[in-house]
N, C-alpha and C positions, 0 to 999 in steps of 0.2 A: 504493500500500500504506500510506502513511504518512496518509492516510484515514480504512483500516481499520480502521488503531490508535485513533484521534482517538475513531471512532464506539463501538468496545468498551468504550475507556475513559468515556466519557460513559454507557451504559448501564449499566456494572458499577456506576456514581459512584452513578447517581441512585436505586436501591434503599435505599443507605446514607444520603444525605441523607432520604430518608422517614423513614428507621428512626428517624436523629435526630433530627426531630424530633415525632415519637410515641411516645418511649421512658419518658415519666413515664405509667406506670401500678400500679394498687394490685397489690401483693405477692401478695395474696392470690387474683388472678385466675387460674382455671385454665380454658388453653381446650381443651375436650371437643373430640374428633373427630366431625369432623361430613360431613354431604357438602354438599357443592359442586363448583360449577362454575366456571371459568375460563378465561380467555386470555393467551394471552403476546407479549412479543414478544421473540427472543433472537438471540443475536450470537455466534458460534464465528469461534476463530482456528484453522485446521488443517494438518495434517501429513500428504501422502499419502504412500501407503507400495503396495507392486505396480507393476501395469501402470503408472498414470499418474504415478508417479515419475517415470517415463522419460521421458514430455513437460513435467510441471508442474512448478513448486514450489510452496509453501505458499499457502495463501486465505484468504481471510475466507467468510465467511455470515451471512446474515439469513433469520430464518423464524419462521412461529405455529404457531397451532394452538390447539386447544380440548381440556383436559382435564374428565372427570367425578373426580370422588373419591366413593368411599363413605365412610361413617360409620365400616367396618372399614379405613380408608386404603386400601383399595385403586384403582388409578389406571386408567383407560380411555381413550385421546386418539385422535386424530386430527393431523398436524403436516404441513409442507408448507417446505421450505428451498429456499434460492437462495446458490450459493457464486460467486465474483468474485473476479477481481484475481489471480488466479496466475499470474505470467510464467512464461515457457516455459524448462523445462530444455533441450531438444532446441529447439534452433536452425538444423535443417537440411530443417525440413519445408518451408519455401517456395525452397530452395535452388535450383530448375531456371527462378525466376523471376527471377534475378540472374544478372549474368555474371563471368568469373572473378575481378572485384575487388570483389564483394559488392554491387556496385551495383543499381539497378532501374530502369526507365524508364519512362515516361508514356507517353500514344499521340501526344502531341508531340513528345518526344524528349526529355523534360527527365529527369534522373537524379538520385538519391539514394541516399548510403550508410544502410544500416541501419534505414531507413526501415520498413520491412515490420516487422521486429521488433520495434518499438516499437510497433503497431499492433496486435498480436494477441497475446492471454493466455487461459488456461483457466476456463471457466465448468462448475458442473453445474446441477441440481437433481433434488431426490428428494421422493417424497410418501409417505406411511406412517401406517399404524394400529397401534399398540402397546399394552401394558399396562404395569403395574409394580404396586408396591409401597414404602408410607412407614412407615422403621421410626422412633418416635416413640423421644427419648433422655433428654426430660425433662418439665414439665409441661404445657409447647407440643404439646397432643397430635393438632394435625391439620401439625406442624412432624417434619421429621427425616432418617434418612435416607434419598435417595429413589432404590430402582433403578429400572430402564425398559428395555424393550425393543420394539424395533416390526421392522416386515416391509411392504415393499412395489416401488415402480420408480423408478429412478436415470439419472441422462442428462449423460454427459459429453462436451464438444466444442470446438474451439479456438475463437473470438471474432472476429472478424476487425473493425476498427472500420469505419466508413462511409466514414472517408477513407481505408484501403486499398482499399478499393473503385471510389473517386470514382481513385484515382494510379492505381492497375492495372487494367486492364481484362478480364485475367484471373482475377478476385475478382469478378467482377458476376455477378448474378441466378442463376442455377443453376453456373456455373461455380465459384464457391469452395468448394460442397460436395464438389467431388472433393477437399478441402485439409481440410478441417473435423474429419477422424474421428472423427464423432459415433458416439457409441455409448451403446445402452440394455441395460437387464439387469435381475436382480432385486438388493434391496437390504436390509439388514436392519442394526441398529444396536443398541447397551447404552451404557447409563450411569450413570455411577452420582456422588453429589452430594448437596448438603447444600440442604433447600429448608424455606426459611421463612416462614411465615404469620402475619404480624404481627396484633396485634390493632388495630389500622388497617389492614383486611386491605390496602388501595392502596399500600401500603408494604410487600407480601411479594414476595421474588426466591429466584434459585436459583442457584447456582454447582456447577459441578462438570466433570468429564471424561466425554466421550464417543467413541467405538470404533463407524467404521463399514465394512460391509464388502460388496461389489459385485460382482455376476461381470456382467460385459456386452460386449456385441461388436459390430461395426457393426452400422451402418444404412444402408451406401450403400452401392452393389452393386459401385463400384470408389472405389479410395483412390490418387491418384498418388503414387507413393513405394512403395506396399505390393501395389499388382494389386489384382482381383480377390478380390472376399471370401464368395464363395459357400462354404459348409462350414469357416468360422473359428468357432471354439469359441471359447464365452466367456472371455470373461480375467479372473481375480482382480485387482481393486484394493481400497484402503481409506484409509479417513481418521483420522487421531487428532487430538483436538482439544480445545482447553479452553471451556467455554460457561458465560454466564452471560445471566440470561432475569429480566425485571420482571413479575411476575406479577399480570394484573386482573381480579378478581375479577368474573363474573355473576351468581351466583345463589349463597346458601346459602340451608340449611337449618340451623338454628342447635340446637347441643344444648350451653349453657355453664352449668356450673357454679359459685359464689362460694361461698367458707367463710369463715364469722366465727367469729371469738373472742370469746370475754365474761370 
């Protein structure tokens, strides 16, 4: 986790060193809303909340995506995330794999405490198309604030590394999916945030909070711990999370106006 942090903070940093130093520009510049197109790359620290409370704690994420803008700011994307690094609240899903001093064994007989749970943490990913809307707040007029909303499929499941795999022999090739409880569903997200487009535009970023939310339910037709999952209804979970995103610009269409004085 301490990674995660490393890699947020490096992303959130380097927006601002652009900003600095591209910030000598004439007074006088007003930039017009325009349309353009763009790509990102952004980084969420998040907070589950529902179903997978129960098993996670907190993530990190990384994900793009491609935004349109019109000239009226209004926003059209496409986005695609990957979340990582959530250790496990619930600590008793591999539990019938240990004996009763927490131990686990190898198929040579060799044993380790704790081992297992150190090996396994909660991954998703979700993919979605969304719109939104940039409400402009001052002369920056393709800058402001930016809601967003998308809809699409979400996929959450526990991790198991290669070397619980390689120790237990129970975690190999089709067996650790009775452990995994993966589960898919629909997904849908809002955010809202403050998104700037420098007039270097390779210098524009976005910061802001986002609210995501999930109904999904296995994928495998038994879960040891849980039976059988034929006619399990989806289960609400959700994310809340802080994100901040370097925005690279592809293509505009430039509509900018200058005003002089005499």
């Amino acid at each position: 986790m301490r990674k995660i942090k490393v890699l947020i903070l490096i992303l959130s940093l380097m927006p601002a060193m652009l900003v600095g130093q591209s910030i000598k520009y004439d007074k006088s510049f007003v930039d017009s809303a325009s349309t353009m197109v763009w790509t990102e790359v952004n980084m969420s620290w998040q907070f589950p909340v529902g179903g997978i409370r129960e098993l996670f704690k907190m993530n990190g994420s990384v994900g793009t995506g491609i935004t349109v803008k019109t000239a009226s700011n209004w926003l059209f994307g496409i986005s695609g995330n990957y979340c990582f690094g959530a250790a496990m609240r619930d600590n008793t899903i591999l539990d019938n794999l240990k004996d009763h001093n927490g131990y686990t064994y190898n198929s040579d007989g060799t044993c380790n405490q704790d081992y297992l749970d150190k090996e396994i943490e909660g991954r998703y990913w979700y993919v979605a198309a969304g719109f939104g809307y940039v409400i402009p707040v001052n002369r920056w007029k393709n800058s402001g604030i930016k809601l967003y909303a998308d809809f699409g499929i979400a996929q959450h499941k526990i991790h198991m590394g290669s070397q619980a795999a390689d120790y237990v022999p129970m975690l190999r090739d089709n067996y650790k999916k009775a452990y995994d409880r993966r589960s898919t569903g629909f997904h849908m997200s809002q955010s809202i945030g403050y998104l700037f487009i420098q007039r270097v535009r390779v210098a524009s970023f976005y910061a802001g909070l986002e609210f995501h939310e999930m109904w999904t339910k296995p994928d495998r037709n038994y879960i040891i711990g849980l039976g059988p999952t034929e006619g399990t209804k989806a289960k609400f979970s959700g994310l809340v999370g802080i994100k901040v995103a370097w925005i690279i610009p592809l293509y505009e269409k430039k509509k900018v106006s200058t005003f002089y004085t005499y």
